[in-house]
N, C-alpha and C positions, 0 to 999 in steps of 0.2 A: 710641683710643676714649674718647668723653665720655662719663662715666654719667651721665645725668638723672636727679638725686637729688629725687623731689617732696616739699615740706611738707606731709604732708596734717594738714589741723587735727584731722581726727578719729583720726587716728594719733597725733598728737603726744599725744593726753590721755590715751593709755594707757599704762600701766607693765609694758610685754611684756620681758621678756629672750630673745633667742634661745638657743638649748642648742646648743653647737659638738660638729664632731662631727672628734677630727682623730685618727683610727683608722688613715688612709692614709698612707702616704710616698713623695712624688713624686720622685723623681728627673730629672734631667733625662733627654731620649730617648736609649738609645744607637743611635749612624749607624754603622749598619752600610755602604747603600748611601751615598752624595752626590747630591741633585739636582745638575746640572749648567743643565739649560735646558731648557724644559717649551715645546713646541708645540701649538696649541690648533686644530679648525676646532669650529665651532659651529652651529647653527639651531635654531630652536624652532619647537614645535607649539603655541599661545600659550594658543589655547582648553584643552586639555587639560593644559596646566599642564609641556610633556615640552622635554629638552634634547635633539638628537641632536650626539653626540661623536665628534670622534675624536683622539685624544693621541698625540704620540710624544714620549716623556719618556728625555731622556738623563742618564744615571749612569754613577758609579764606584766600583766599592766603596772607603770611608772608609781602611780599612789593613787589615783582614785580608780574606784571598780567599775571596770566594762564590759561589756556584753559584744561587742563588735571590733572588729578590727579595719584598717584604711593601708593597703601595700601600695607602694608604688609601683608599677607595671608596665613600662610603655608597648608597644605595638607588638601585641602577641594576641596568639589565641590562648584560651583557659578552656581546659577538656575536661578538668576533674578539682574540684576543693572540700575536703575532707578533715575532720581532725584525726589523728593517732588513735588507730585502730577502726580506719577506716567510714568513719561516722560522717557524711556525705552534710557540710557545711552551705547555705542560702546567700548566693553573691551577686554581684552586679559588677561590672564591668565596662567604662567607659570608656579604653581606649589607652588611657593612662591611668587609672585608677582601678584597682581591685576593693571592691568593697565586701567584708564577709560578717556576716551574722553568725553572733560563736553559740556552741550550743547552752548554755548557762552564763552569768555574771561571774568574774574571776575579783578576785582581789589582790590586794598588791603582796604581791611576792609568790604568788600563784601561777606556776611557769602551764604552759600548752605547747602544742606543737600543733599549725597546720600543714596541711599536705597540700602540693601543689603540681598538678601536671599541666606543660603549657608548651607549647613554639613559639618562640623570639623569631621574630624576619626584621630586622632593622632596617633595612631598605623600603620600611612602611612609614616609618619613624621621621617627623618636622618639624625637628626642635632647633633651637636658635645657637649655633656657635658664636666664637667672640675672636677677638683679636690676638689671644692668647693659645685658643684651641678650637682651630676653623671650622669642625663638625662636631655633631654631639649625637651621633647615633649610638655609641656604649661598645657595640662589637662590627668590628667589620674585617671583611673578606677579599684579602688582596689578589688579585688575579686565579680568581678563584674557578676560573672554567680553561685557564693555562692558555689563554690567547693573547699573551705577550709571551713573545720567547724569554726576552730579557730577562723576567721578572720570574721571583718563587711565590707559590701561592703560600702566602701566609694567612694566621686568624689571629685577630690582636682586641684585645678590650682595653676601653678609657673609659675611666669613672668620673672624673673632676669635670664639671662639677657635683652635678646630678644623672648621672647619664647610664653609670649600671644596673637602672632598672628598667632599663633596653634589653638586658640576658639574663635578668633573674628577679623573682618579685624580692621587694622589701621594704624597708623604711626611709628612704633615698636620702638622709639628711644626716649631716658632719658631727649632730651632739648626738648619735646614736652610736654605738657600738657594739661587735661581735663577734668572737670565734666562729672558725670555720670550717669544712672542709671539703673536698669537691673531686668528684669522682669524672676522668675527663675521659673520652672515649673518640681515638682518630686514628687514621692506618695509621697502622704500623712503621711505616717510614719517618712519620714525623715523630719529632721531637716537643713536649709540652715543659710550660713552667707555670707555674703559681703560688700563690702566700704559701710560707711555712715550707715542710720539708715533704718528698718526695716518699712517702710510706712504700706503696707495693708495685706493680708494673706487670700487670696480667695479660698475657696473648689470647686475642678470641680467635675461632675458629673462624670465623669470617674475615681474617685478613688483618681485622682491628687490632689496637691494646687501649687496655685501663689504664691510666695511670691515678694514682690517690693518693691527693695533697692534702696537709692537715697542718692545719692554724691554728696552737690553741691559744694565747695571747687576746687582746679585744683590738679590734682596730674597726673605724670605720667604712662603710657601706663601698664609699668612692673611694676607696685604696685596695676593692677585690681587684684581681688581674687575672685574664688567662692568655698565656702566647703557646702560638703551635709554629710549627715549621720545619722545615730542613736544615737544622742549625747545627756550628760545629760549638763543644762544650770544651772551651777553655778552663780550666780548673787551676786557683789560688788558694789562699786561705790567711786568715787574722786569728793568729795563735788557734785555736780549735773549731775556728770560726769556718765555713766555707764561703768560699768569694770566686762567683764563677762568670764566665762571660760568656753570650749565646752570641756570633755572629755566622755571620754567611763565610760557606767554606773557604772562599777567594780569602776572606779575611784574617783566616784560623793564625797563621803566620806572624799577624800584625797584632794580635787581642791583646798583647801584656804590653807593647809599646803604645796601646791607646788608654787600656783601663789600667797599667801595672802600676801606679801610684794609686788606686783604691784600698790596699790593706793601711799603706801609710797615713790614710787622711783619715780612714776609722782609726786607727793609734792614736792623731794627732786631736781629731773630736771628741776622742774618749778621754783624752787627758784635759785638754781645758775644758769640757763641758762637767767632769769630773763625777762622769754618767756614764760608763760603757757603754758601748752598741748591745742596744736591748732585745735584739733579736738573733733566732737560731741561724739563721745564713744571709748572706747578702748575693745578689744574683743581677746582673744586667744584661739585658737583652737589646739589641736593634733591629727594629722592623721598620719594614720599607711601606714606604706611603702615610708615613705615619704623621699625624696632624698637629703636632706641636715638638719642641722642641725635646722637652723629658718629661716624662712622670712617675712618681715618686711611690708607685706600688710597693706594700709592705712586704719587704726583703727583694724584689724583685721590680729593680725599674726596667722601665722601657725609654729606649733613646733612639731619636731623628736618626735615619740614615746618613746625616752628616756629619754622625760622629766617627763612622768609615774610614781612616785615613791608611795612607802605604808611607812607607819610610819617608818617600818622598816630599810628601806634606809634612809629617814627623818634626824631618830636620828643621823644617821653617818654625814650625809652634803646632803643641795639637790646640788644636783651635775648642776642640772638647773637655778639656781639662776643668774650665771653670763651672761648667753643665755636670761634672760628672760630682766635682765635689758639690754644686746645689742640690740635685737628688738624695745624695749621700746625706746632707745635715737633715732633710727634711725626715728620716728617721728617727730624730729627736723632736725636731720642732714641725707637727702636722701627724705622722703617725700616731708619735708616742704621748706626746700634748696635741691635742687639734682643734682646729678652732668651733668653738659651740655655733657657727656661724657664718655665713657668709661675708656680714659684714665684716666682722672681724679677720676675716682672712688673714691680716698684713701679720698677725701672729704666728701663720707659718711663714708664709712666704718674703716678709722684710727678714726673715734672720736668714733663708737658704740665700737669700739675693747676698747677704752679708757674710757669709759661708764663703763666698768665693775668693771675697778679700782676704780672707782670716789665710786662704789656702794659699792663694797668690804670694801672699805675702811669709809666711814660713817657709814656704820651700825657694822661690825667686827671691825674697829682700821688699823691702818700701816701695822702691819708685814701680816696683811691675805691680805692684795692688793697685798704687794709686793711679796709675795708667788707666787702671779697671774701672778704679772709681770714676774716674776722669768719664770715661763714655757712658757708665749709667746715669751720671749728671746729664750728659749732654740728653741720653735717652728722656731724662724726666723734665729736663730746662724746653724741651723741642715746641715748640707750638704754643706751649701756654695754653692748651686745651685742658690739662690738668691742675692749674692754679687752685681752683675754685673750688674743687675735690678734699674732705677730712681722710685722712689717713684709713681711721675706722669709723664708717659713714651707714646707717642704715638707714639711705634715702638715697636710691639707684633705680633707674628704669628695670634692668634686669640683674640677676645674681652675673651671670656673663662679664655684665662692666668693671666686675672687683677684679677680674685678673686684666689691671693695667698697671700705666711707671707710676702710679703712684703708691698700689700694693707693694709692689716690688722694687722699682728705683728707688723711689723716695723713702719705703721705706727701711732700706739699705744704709742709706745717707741719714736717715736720721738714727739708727743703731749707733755709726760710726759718733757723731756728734755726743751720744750719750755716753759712748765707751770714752771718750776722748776726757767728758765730765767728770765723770767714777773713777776712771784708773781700770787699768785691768784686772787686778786684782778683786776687786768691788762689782764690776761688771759682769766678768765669768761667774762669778762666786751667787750672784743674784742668778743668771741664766740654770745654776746646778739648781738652784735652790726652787724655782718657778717649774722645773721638769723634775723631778721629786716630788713635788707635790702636788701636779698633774698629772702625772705617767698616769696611761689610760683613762685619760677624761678629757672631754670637752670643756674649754678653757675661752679664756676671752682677756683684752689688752688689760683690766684694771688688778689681775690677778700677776701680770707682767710688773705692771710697778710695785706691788704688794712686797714682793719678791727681792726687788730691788733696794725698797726702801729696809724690808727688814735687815738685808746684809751693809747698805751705806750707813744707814742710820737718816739719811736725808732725808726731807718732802721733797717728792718728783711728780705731785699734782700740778704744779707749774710748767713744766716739760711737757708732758703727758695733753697738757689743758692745752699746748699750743701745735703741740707737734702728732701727738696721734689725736686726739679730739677738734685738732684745729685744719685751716689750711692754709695755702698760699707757703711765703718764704720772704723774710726781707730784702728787700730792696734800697741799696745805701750808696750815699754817695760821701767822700770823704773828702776832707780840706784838712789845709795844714798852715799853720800860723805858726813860728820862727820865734823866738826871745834869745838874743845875740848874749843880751845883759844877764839873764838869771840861766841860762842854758838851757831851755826847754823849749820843747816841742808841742804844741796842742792840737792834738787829732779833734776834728771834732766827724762825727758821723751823723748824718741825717737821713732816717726812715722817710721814703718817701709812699712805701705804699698807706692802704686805710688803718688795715688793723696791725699795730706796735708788738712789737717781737722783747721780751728779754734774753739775754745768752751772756755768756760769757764770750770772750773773743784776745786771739792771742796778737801782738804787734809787735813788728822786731824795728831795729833802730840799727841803723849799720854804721857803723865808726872804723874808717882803716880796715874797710874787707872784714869784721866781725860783727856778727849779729848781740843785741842784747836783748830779750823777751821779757816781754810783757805782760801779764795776763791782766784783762781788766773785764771790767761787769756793765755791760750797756742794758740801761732801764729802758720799760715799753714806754717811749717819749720821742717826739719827735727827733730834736739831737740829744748826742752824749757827746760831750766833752773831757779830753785826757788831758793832762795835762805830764807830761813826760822826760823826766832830768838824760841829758846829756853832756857830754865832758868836749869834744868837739864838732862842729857844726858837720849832722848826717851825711851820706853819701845817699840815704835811701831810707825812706820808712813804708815797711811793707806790713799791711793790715790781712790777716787772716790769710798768713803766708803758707800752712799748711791746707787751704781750702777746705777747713773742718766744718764752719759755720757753712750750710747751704742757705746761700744768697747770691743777689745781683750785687757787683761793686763797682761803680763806677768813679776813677782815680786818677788824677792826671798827672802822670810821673809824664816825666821827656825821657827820651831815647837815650839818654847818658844814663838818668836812673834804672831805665831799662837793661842796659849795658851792663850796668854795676849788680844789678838782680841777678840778673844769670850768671854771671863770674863770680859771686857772691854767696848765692841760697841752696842751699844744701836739700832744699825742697823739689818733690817732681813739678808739684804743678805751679809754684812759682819760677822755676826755669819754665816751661811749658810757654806760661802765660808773656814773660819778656820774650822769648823767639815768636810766638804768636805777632806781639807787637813791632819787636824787630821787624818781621821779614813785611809788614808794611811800608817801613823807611826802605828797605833795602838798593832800592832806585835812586835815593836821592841822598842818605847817608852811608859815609863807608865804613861806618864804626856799626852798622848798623849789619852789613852786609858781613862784615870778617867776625863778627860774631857769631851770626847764620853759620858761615864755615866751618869755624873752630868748632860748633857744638854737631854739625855733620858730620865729623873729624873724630873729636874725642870727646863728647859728652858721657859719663861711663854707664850711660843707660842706652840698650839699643834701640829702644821704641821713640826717646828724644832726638837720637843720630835721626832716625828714620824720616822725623817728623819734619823737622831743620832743612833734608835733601828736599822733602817735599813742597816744601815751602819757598824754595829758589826759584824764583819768576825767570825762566830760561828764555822766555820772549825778549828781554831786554839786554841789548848787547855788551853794557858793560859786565852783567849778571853772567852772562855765558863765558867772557873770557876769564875772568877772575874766581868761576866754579868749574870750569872743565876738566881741569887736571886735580883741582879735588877728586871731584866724581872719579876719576880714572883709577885713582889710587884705592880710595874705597869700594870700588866697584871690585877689585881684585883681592883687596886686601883685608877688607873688613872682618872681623871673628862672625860675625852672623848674617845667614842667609838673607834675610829679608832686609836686610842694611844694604849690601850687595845688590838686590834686586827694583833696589827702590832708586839707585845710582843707576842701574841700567836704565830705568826708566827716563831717568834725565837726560844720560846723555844722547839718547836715544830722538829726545825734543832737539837738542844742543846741535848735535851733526851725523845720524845714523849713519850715513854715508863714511864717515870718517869712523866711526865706532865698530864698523862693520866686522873686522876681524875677530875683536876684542867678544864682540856677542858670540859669534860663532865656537871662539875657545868659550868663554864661560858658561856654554851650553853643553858643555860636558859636567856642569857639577850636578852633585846628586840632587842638588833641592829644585822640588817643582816649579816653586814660586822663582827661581833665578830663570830657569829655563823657561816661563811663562816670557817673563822680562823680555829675554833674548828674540823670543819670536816676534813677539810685539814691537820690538825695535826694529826688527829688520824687516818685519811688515810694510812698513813705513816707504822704504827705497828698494828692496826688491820680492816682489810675491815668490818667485819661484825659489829663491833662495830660507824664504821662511816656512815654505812648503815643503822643499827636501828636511827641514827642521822637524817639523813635524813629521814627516814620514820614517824617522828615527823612533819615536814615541813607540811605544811594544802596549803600555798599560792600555786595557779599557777602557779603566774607571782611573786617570788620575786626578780625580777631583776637583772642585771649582776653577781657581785659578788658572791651570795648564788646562782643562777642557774649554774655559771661555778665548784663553789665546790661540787653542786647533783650532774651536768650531771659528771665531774671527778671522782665520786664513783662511780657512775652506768656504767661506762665505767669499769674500772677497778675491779669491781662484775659481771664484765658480765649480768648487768641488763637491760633487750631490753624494759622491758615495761616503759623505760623512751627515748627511740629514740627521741620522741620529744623534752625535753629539750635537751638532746645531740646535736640535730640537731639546737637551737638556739645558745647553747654556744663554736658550734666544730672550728668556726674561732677564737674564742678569745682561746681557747684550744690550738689551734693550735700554734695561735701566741707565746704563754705566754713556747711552751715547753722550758727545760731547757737540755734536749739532745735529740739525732736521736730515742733513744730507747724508749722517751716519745712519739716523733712524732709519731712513726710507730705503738705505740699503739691506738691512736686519730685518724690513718689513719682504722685501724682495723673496726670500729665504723662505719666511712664513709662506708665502704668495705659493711657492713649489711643492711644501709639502701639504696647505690646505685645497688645490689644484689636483693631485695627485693621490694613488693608494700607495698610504703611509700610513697604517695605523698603528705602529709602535709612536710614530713620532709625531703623530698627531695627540696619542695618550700624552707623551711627554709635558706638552706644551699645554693642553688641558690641566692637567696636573699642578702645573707651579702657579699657572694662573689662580686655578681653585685656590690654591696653599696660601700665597700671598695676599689675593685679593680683600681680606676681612683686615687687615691692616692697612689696606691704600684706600680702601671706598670712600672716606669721609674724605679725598683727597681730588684734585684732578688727574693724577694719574691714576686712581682708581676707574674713574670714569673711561678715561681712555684706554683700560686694561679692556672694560668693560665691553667696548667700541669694536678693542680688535677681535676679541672671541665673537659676538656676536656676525662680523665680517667674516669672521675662519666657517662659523654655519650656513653662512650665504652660500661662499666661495667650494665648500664641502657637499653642500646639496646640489649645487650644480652639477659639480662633476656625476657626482652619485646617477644625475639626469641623462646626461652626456654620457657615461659610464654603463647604461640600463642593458641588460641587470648585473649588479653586482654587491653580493651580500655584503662584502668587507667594505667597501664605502656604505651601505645603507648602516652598519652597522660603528662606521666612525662618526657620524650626522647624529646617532645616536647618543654616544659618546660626549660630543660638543654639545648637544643640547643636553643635555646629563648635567654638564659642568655648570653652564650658564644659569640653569635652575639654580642651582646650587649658591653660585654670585650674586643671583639677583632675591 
């Protein structure tokens, strides 16, 4: 599972701590029975939202002998329970609980089969989503009675956490495992997928087909899947492997420029994991409406409709690249090893979060990984609400809370730290050696280092004790004391949080533009003291220059050393961190500022160019004259789109009026993100000039950035016959204002279409609120998200009044209070 971690600006400026609540202690499930192999037939009622079932699920009891069985079952009816050959089984039924009385004591290894007839309606279903995966109904039905034109009716299941015993009874828990196979039944027009491989494909006489998919492998309960739809089947393949892509026909064009580095990153995972891709096909699907960002279903993920892109976006970055290789690792680490547990979770999910680097970084080089890395730090450093959190913790209010940055950021960043210990060679070699020896089992972190230790040779109970058993992160501040006489340098570091960290830690020494490295050993002690031979008095000593140690550092170099850093370090995020510092002096030092430039200019990383233009305070007029014909140059000239677009945007602050030209030509290139740029600058000094801009626009759907700079003109033109994109892009609109007088104009907008019958674009806005909202609530912009839906229900039942009778508003009021349920 990918958590879509959003930046919201108006989040970010608030200083919320969340209050943990870890009252509970999870243990892992004890298995009483064994899934063995879970048979499925299926249909739906599509319009009514209903599954009709029927299961025969084979077990054994685990080792002691039972007489009864406990399925999990959420919000269905049960018509019939029986064993194999019909022998009519005494149950009870809670609600979520199937409880069955077997007809004799079974012993272990003593398989049965029950039989199960039932309807799923998950629209009965009140179970708790999280921050990671906003609902947890297990199956749901995307415009399923076709009253959005826009939309295809799709049918999509999510199992993670516990949630597919929403569509099927069973053992709802991650140490259980079981082949499968699943007989699905949907007109004829749609298209289905699910685990394993596509057996037969039968036409009924009523319009239906069969289709029958068969798993025989074991995998766990929350990695079944089933998707239906109208999809087009892009077709690849991984030497005999098949590697297919389900999306929407509009997309069929684009599927190999989105997913077409899929067979290279199974290549690439099969070689360092030194484990081939252990399953008969790999298949990925996007469906729409979909509540987290991937999931990691066996052979067959499912990815956010934001993985969508047209060449347009393309040329900028596919923004789903690093989502498509986390999915992809989690077929080794969560499939094929899974974790016996919730707590444990961070055994799948710290290596798919690590997966991305591994990916970024073979096919882009260093500085694009660690770019990567750069914002999962930022994701896991954000709030400090996760300090106080252990890695692998069974003491959590809910299973829900383990999918957050510290499952996944943190423990990402802490992988890296250990790769960094071991060596690669040691590192990988433990990772083959730990998936070998769990393939198809439920697994847990001390079986991780087991693994590790057997191929280092090392003890990594010290590691292990502070980083996955532990929490927090050090906090260091460093000082430097000089010896002219003996040549040395003494770092000395002091821990200032409570509980004392040991690590290793690298330190370079720069002499004439050359670094020398250091590798030293700081003990759990308040300070560590180095003491460090040099030949001429430093230019710069830089501690933990490749930011491997995850920690706070705080160091007081001056703007010279700063200076010296970046022309110096060969490092991303030691450049990163001097332009950071730089572009603070940049007002008041010029050494400080022509530095800014040159790395805007030619730093040979384009995410560092980017960062550098971004950071040019264009308010301040020395800053303007001395960056405008930069910007100009690079705005034309740069090798990459978003370099280019990120200079429009400057100059755009700088002197739109005077840049006016220049945007109108660079609005002819192909990339979205450039053309965004251009509208949004010429927004500025003449509306109708960035309107005929947009009236150029032919796409749809071209994606976040060019639909937030339409719907921003069409809002600001008073143009309603664009409501619809207005109504996809008003939450990131919203987010992104840069004052109250922005807001109130984007609330304007809302005001028209909750006033009004809109209800595609009233779903719209419902929609992202829903999506986002579990991520801002412990926030005040959640509150205020809160605020506005609750006012769009006011402002919607009035009209509805005003409007009497009119089923389409009675039925948007619906809609709105649907969602607000939901939020609140």
């Amino acid at each position: 599972m990918k958590k879509s971690i959003l930046l919201l600006v108006s989040i970010l400026a608030i200083n919320f701590t969340k209050a943990q609540d870890y009252s509970d202690y999870h243990p892992s499930s004890t298995m009483v029975n064994d899934l063995v192999h879970t048979k499925l037939k299926v249909g739906f009622d599509i319009p009514n939202e209903k599954l009709f079932g029927e299961a025969w699920i084979t077990l054994k009891p685990h080792f002691y002998p039972t007489d009864s069985l406990t399925l999990d079952a959420k919000g269905m009816e049960i018509s019939a329970v029986s064993l194999t050959g019909n022998k009519s089984l005494k149950y009870s039924y809670s609600g979520t609980k199937l409880k069955i009385a077997l007809d004799k004591t079974y012993k272990r290894n003593e398989t049965y089969t029950v039989y199960i007839k039932y309807v799923a309606i998950p629209g009965s279903i009140n179970q708790k989503g999280s921050q990671a995966i906003h609902d947890a109904k297990g199956l749901y039905f995307i415009n399923p009675r076709g009253e959005n034109k826009e939309k295809p009716t799709q049918i999509w299941t999510q199992g993670e956490t516990e949630s597919n015993s929403c569509w099927f009874p069973t053992i709802d828990k991650p140490n259980q495992k079981t082949s499968e196979e699943i007989y699905i039944t949907v007109p004829d027009k749609y298209v289905t997928l699910s685990n394993g491989v596509l057996k037969t494909q039968t036409k009924n006489s009523d319009g239906t087909r069969t289709d029958y998919w068969k798993f025989d492998k074991k995998h766990a309960p929350y990695l079944f899947f089933m998707g239906i739809g109208e999809f087009s089947i892009v077709k690849d393949k991984w030497k005999n492997i098949p590697v297919d892509y389900y999306v929407d026909k509009e997309y069929e064009p684009y599927a190999k420029q989105i997913f077409g580095d899929t067979p290279s990153m199974i290549e690439y995972f099969s070689t360092i994991l030194q484990y081939p891709y252990p399953w008969e096909k790999y298949s990925q699907m996007v469906g729409r409406d979909y509540i987290s960002g991937a999931m990691e279903n066996t052979t067959c993920t499912l990815h956010d409709e934001s993985a969508l892109q047209k060449p347009g976006q393309l040329i900028d970055k596919n923004t789903w690249e690093p989502v498509i290789a986390h999915e992809l690792f989690h077929h080794w680490f969560g499939d094929l090893a899974t974790t016996e547990s919730w707590s444990n979770l961070p055994v799948n999910e710290s290596f798919a979060n690590y997966s991305e680097y591994l990916w970024l970084e073979h096919k882009y080089g260093k500085d694009y990984a660690e770019e990567h890395r750069d914002e999962e730090r930022k994701g896991y450093m954000y709030g400090g609400e996760d300090f106080e959190k252990d890695l692998i913790r069974f003491q959590y209010k809910d299973k829900e809370d383990m999918l957050d940055a510290v499952s996944y950021n943190k423990g990402g960043l802490i992988l890296h730290m250990l790769r960094n210990y071991l060596g690669d060679d040691a590192f990988f070699s433990g990772m083959s050696v730990y998936l070998k020896n769990n393939e198809y089992k439920a697994t847990e972190a001390h079986q991780l280092r087991l693994a590790w230790e057997e191929v280092s040779g090392k003890d990594l109970n010290w590691f292990f004790n502070q980083w996955f058993f532990g929490n927090g992160h050090p906090k260091l501040k460093v000082a430097y004391n000089y010896n002219e006489l003996q040549k040395t340098v003494s770092v000395t570091l002091t821990q200032i949080q409570n509980l004392k960290f040991q690590f290793p830690l690298d330190i370079d020494i720069y002499e004439n533009g050359k670094a020398t490295r250091h590798h030293v050993w700081a003990k759990a002690t308040d300070k560590n003291t180095f003491e460090l031979p040099y030949k001429t008095k430093p230019q710069l000593v830089n501690v933990n220059p490749d930011r491997v140690l995850l920690c706070e550092l705080t160091d007081d170099k001056t703007i010279e050393q700063y200076i010296s850093q970046y022309n110096y370090a060969i490092e991303y995020s030691s450049r990163k961190e001097a332009l950071s510092k730089l572009a603070d002096a940049q007002t008041s030092h010029t050494g400080a500022l022509e530095t800014l430039l040159k790395a805007a200019s030619f730093d040979k990383f384009e995410g560092l160019r980017s960062f550098a233009i971004s950071k040019l305070d264009e308010t301040n007029p020395n800053v303007k004259q001395k960056s405008a014909s930069v910007l100009e140059k690079i705005a034309t000239s740069d090798s990459k789109t978003l370099v280019q677009a990120n200079a429009i945007k400057q100059l755009g602050k700088i002197d739109a009026t005077k840049y006016k030209n220049l945007f109108i030509k660079s609005f002819n290139s192909p990339s979205y993100g450039v053309k965004a740029a251009c509208i949004l600058a010429i927004l500025k000094v003449d509306k109708n000039a960035a309107s005929e801009l947009v009236s150029k626009i032919d796409d749809k759907n071209p994606g976040k950035d060019l639909s937030t700079a339409i719907a921003k003109t069409a809002i600001y033109t008073k143009d309603n016959s664009k409501l619809g994109i207005i109504s996809k892009s008003f939450l990131e609109l919203l987010i992104s204002s840069e004052s109250q007088e922005e807001a109130d104009t984007y609330i304007e907008s809302l005001k028209t279409i909750m006033q009004g019958n809109y209800p595609t674009e009233t779903q719209n806005i419902v929609d992202a609120f829903v999506k986002v909202y579990p991520q801002a609530k412990n926030y005040e912009f959640g509150k205020f998200m809160l605020q506005i839906i609750q006012v769009s229900l006011q402002m919607k039942q009035q009209a509805s009044i005003t409007s009497f009778p009119n089923q389409s508003l009675k039925d948007q009021v619906k809609y709105i209070s649907d969602g607000l349920d939901k939020m609140k």
